[in-house]
N, C-alpha and C positions, 0 to 999 in steps of 0.2 A: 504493500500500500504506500510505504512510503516514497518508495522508487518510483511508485505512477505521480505521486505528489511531486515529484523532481521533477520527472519529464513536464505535466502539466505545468509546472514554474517556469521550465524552458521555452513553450510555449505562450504562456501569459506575456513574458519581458519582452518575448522577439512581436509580438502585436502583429498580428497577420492580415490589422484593418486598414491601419496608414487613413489615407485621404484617394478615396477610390476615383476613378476618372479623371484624374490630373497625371500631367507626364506625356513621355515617350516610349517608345523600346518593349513595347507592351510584351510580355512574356518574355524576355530576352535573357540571358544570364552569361553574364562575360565570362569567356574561361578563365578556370584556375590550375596551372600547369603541375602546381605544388602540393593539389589536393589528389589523396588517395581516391581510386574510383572505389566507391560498395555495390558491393554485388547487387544486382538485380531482385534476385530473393527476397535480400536481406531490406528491403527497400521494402519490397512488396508486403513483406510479415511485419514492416514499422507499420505503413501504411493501414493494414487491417487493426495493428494493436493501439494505436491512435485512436482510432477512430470508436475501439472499443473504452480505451479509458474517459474518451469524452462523453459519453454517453454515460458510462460510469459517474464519474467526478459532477454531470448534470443531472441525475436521475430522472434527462429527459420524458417528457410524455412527448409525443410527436402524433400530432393531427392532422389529417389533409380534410378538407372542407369543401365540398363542392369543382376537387383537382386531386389528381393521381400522380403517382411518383411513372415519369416519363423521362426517355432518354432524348426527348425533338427538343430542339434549341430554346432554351429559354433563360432570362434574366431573374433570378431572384432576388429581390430588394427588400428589405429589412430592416429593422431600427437598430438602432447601434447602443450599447448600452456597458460593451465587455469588451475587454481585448479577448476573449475564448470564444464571440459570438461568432465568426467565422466557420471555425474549428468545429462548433457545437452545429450550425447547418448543415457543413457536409458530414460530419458526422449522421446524422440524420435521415440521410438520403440512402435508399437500399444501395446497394456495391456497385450493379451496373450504371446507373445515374452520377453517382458518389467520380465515377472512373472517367465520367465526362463533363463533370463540372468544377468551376477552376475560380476560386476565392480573388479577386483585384487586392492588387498590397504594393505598401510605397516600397520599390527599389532601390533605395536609400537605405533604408532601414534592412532589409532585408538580404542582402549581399554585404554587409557589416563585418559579418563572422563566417567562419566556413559552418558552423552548428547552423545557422538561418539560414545559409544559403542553400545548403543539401536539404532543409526541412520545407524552404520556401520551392525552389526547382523540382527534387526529384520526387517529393513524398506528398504535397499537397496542389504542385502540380500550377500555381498562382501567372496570373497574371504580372508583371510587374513592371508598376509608371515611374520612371523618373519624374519626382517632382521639382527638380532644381532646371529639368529644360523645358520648361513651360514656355511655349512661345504659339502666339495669337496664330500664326496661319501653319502651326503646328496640331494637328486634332488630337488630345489623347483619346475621344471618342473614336476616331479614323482605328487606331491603334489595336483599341481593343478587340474591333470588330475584322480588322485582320487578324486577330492572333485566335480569334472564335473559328475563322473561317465557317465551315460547314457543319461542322462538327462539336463545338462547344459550348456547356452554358455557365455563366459566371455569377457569382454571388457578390453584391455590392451595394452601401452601405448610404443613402441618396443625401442623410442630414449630414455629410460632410467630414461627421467627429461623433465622439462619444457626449451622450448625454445621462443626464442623471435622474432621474425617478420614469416615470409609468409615461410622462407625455413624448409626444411624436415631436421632431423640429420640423420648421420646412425644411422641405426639399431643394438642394442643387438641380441644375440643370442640366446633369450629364445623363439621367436617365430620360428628359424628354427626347436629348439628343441620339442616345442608342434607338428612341421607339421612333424620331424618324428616318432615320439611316435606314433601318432594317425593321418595316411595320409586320415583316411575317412573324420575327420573336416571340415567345407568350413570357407578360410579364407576370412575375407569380408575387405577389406578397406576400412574406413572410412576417410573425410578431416572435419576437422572444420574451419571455414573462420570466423576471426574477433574474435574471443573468446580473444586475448590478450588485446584486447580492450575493452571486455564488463569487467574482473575481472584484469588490470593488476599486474604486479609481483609487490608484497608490497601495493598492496591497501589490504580496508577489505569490503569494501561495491560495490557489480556489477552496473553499469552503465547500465541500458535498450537499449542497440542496436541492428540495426538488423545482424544476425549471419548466417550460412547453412549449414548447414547438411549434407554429400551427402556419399551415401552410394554405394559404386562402387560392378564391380561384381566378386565374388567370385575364388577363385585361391585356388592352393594347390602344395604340393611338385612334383615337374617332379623329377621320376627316374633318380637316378643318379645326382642329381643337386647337385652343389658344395654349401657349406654355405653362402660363399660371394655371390654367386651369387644369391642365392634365397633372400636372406636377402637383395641386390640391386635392384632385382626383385619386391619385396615387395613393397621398399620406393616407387619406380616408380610409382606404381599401386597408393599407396595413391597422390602423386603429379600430375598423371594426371586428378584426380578430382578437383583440385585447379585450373584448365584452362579451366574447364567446364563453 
């Protein structure tokens, strides 16, 4: 137990949420000539037991609400509340889903260390935005949706930053920008309940409680919808799963 409490500290610090939609290099990871490669397996058996201790460490409940756990492209957006709430979605998602969805995380933060960078690349699979190359006719929206191509769906975080109790913040603009890029997407909201309390702000080690999951049913851009509105649209959709 306590060895899973380390790993999950590992976790916590390296914060797998960053500031989603900002950047470049989306999924990218410069090499490191100096780092040992690990075995494929050994990747693979992290990856399952990860996924097993999050679930553990959250005694998540996980609901799906009017949507099903699907492997077709989809954005799942979420309120932010943890540095483990990433962690704690895909944990969530049955294996084959789980195997094609890919967490957005600041690149900065996450190529730090060789421990974050093997945890960020090879085990959880993340997108990552350089947020120090921010530049106007540079899209980290473009980015992502290359790095999705045909095949991925990403989990991302629309208020920006982590917040503190039960309310929603507004939303950024990078998820109206993915839903007009690409209106085939299904955008799913997701709520996490209680996550401020199993990691909160400025601790390093999770507290075991129970947490939930609920994954509401999917939405996409109506014609013609104005930004505020769908970006309002949106938060709703995640806060009416919070009263479920």
């Amino acid at each position: 137990m306590l060895k899973h409490l380390g790993l999950m500290k590992t976790l916590a610090t390296s914060g797998i949420s960053g500031k989603p939609l900002e950047g470049k290099d989306a999924g990218v990871c410069p090499p490191r000539a100096a780092e040992p490669r690990v075995p494929a397996a050994v990747t693979a058996g992290l990856r399952v037991l990860l996924a097993l201790i999050a679930r553990f460490i959250s005694g998540a409940s996980v609901r799906w609400v009017n949507c099903q756990p699907d492997t077709c492209q989809r954005v799942y957006f979420a309120n932010h509340t943890s540095h483990l709430d990433a962690v704690v979605i895909w944990a969530a998602l049955p294996s084959p889903v789980r195997a094609v969805t890919r967490p957005v995380a600041a690149k900065d933060y996450w190529v730090a260390n060789s421990v974050r960078r093997y945890l960020a690349c090879e085990v959880f699979n993340a997108l990552l935005i350089d947020r120090q190359e921010i530049k106007i006719h540079h899209s980290p929206v473009a980015e992502i949706l290359e790095a999705m191509g045909d095949k991925y769906s990403v989990i991302i975080f629309p208020e920006g930053g982590r917040t503190l109790g039960p309310d929603v913040a507004p939303f950024k603009s990078g998820l109206y920008y993915l839903a007009k890029r690409r209106p085939d997407l299904e955008l799913v909201p997701v709520y996490l309940d209680n996550m401020n309390r199993i990691l909160p702000r400025g601790e390093f080690l999770p507290v075991p409680l129970l947490t939930r999951v609920i994954f509401g049913p999917p939405m996409w851009l109506e014609s013609g919808e104005p930004k505020q509105a769908f970006l309002e649209r949106a938060r709703q959709a995640v806060v009416r799963l919070r009263d479920l």
